[in-house]
N, C-alpha and C positions, 0 to 999 in steps of 0.2 A: 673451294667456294666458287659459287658461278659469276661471272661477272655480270651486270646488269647490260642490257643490250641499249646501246645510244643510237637516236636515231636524229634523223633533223626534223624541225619544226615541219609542219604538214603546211603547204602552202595554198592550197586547195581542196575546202571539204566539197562535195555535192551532197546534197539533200534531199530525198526524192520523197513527194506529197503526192496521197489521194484525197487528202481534206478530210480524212478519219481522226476519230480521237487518238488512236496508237500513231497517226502520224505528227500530229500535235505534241507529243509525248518528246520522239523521235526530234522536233526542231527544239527543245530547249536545249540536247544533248549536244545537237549539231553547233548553235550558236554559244554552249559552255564551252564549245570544243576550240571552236571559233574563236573565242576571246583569250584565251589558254595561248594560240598560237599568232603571237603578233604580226601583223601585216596581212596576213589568213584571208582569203576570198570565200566566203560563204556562197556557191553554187546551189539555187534553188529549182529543182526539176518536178515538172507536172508533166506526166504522161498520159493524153487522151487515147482510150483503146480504140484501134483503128477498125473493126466495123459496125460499131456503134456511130464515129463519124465517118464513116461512107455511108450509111445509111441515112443519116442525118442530113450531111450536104448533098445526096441525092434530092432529096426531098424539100428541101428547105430553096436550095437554087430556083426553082422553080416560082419561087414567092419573090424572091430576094438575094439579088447578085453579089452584094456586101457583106456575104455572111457571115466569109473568112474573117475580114477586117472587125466586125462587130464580136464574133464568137471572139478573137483572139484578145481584143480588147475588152471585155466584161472578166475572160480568166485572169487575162493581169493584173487588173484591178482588184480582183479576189485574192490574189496571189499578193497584192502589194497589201491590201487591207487586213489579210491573216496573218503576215508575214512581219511584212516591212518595218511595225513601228514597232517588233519586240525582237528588232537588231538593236543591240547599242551603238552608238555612232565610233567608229573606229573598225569596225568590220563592215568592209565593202560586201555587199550583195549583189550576186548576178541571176537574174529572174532570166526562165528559161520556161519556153513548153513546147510539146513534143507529139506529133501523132504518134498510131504504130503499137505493134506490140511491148508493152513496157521493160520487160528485160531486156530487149534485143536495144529500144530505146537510151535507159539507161546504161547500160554498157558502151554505146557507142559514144551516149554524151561523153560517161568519163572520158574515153580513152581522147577525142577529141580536143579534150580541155585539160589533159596531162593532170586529170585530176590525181588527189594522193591520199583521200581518205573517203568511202562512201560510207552515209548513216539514212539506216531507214528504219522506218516501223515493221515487224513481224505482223501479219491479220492474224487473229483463230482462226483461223476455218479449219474445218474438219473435213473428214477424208472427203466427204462429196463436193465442196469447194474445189479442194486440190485435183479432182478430176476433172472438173466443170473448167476453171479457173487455170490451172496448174499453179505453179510455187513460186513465184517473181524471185521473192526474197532469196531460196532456195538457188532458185538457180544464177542468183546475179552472184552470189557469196561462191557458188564454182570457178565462175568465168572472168570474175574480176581480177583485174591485175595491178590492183591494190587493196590495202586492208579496209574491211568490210566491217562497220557496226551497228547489227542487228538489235534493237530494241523491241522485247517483247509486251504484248498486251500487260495490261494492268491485271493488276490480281483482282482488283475490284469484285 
């Protein structure tokens, strides 16, 4: 007979949001997982792709020198309004966001914050996304150097 494998409570999940409904999916799993491991830091990560914001703050500085400050304050506040009031109190949340390419992004948060558990949403996309796009999920679930849990689309 096998023995069951023990591990220690997970002290840091990360949670990584596009604001999709599979990533909506993805934080109930994060925050069950969350309350499961007492004292548990819920890590909340938004990765803006970065040349979409160069493109962006190229254009926008031109109007408006505040932009950083404004843009970074409207996603937190998004980020606290989606988020924050379906923590149960007892799980600390740490809001986070991030220019840049999102895998390379999230990979670095983790390792940064000695995270010990990441959970995301899977997208559908089909093969022509995953060319366009490439595979975040994919490839963060290679490079990760902690257990990775992948929550897929809804059957719907």
């Amino acid at each position: 007979m096998v023995e069951p494998v023990q591990h220690e409570n997970f002290r840091k999940i990360l949670f990584c949001t596009d604001f999709s409904e599979n990533a909506d999916r993805a934080f109930v799993f994060a925050v069950n997982t969350a309350v499961r491991n007492a004292g548990c830091e819920l890590h909340l990560l938004h990765v803006i792709p970065e040349p979409p914001a160069q493109f962006w703050k190229g254009y926008i500085y031109e109007v408006d020198e505040d932009v950083d400050a404004r843009a970074k304050r409207e996603i937190d506040e998004k980020l606290a309004q989606t988020y924050r009031p379906r923590v149960p109190a007892g799980v600390r949340l740490v809001i986070a966001m991030r220019i840049g390419e999102a895998r390379h992004q999230i990979l670095e948060y983790a390792r940064e914050q000695d995270v010990d558990l990441i959970i995301l949403g899977r997208q559908g996309a089909g093969a022509v996304g995953k060319i366009l796009f490439g595979n975040v999920t994919e490839r963060v679930v290679r490079k990760a150097d902690c257990p990775v849990l992948v929550i897929p689309p809804s059957a719907k």
